[in-house]
C-alpha positions in Angstrom: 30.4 -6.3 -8.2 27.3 -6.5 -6.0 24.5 -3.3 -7.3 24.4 -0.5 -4.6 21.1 -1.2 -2.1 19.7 2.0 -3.3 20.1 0.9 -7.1 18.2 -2.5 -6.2 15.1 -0.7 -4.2 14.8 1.6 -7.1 14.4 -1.7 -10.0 12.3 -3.6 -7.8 9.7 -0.5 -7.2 10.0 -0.1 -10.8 9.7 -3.3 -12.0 6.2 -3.9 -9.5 4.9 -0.5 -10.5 5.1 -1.7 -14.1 3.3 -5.0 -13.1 0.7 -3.5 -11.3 -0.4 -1.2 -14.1 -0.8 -3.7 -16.4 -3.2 -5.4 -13.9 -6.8 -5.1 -15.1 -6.3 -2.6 -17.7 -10.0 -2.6 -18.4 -10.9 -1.7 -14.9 -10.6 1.7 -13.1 -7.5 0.2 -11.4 -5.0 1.1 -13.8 -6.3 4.2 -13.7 -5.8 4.2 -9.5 -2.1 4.8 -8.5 -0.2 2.3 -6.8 -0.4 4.4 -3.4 -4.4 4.2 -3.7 -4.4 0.3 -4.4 -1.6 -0.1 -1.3 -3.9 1.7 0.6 -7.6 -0.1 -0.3 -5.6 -3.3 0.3 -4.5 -2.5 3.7 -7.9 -0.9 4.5 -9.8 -4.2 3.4 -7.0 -6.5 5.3 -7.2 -4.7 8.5 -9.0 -5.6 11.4 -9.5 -2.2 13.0 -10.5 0.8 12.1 -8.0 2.8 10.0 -7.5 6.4 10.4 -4.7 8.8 8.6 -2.4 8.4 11.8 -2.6 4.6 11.0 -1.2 5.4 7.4 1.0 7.7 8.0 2.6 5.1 10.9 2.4 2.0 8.8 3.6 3.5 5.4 5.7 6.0 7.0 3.9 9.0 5.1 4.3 12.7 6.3 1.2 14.1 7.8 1.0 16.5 4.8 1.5 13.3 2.4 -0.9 10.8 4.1 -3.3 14.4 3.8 -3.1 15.0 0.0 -3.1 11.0 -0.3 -6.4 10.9 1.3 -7.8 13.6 -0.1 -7.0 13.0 -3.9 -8.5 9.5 -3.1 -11.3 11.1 -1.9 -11.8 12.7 -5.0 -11.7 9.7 -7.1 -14.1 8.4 -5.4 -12.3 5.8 -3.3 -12.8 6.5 0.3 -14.6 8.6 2.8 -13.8 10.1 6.0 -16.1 9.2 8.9 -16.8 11.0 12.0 -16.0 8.6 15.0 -18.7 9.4 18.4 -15.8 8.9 20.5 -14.0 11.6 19.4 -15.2 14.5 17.1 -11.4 15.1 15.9 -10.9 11.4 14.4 -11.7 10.9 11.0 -12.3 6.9 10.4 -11.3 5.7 6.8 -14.0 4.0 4.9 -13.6 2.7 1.6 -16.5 3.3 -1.2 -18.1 0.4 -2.8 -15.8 1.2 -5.7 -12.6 0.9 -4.0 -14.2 -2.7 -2.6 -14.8 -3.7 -5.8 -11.3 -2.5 -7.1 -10.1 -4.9 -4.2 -11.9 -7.9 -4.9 -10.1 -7.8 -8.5 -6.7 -6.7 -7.0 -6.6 -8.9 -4.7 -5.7 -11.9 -7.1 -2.9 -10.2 -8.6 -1.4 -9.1 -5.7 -1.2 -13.2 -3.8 -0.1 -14.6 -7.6 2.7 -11.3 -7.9 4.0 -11.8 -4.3 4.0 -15.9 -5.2 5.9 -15.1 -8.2 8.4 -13.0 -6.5 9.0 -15.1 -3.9 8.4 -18.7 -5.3 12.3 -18.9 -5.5 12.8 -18.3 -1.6 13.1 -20.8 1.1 11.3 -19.6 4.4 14.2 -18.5 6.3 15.0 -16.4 3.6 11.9 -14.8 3.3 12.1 -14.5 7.2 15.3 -13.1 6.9 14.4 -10.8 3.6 11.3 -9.3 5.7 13.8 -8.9 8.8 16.2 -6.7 6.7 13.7 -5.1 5.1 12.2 -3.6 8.7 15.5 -2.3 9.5 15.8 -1.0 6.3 12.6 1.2 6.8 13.6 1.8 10.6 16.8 3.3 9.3 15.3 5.4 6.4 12.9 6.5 8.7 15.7 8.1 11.5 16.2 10.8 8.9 
């Protein structure tokens, strides 16, 4: 008997949260919640400017989440909020030199976890697997 969907998301966010915080337990990033280092990575890997609009869009946060998000990373330290001249309202993400340098170690683990994970996949499945998984976060996202 197949395990229900929900059953499967909730072992495999599990089973990474436990990998990632035994990452670099001698570094301030197992002290940093898996949100925060979701968040430095995308910030470091993006080619534009990220703002809370582009985090609450791409990680499908509530306005109020993406909010207290940003604002407990503020407190640790991990990113500022920059005024933009374009537009006094906008609030530019910028992550600290600590959060850079929380990245440069991350970054390793993350490419040899996602290798691990996947190292069993052929490409059409992985195509497929990322395909399934957008329509899975359309679909939780409808309600």
């Amino acid at each position: 008997m197949d395990k229900p969907i929900l059953s499967s998301i909730f072992c495999i966010a599990n089973n990474y949260k436990r990998y990632v915080s035994s990452l670099n337990e001698d570094t301030n990033i197992s002290k940093t919640n898996g949100v925060s280092r979701m968040i430095i990575s995308f910030i470091c890997e993006s080619k534009e400017d990220v703002y809370q609009k582009t985090l609450e869009n791409h990680f499908g946060f509530s306005r109020s989440t993406a909010s207290n998000i940003i604002t407990q990373m503020e407190n640790d330290g991990l990113v500022l909020r920059e005024k933009v001249n374009s537009d006094q309202r906008l609030k530019r993400l910028v992550l600290t030199d600590n959060a850079i340098k929380m990245y440069e170690v991350l970054k390793d683990d993350m490419i040899k976890f996602e290798s691990i994970i996947t190292k069993d996949f052929t490409k059409e499945e992985l195509k497929s697997l990322n395909t399934l998984l957008n329509k899975l976060t359309i679909a939780m996202g409808k309600e």
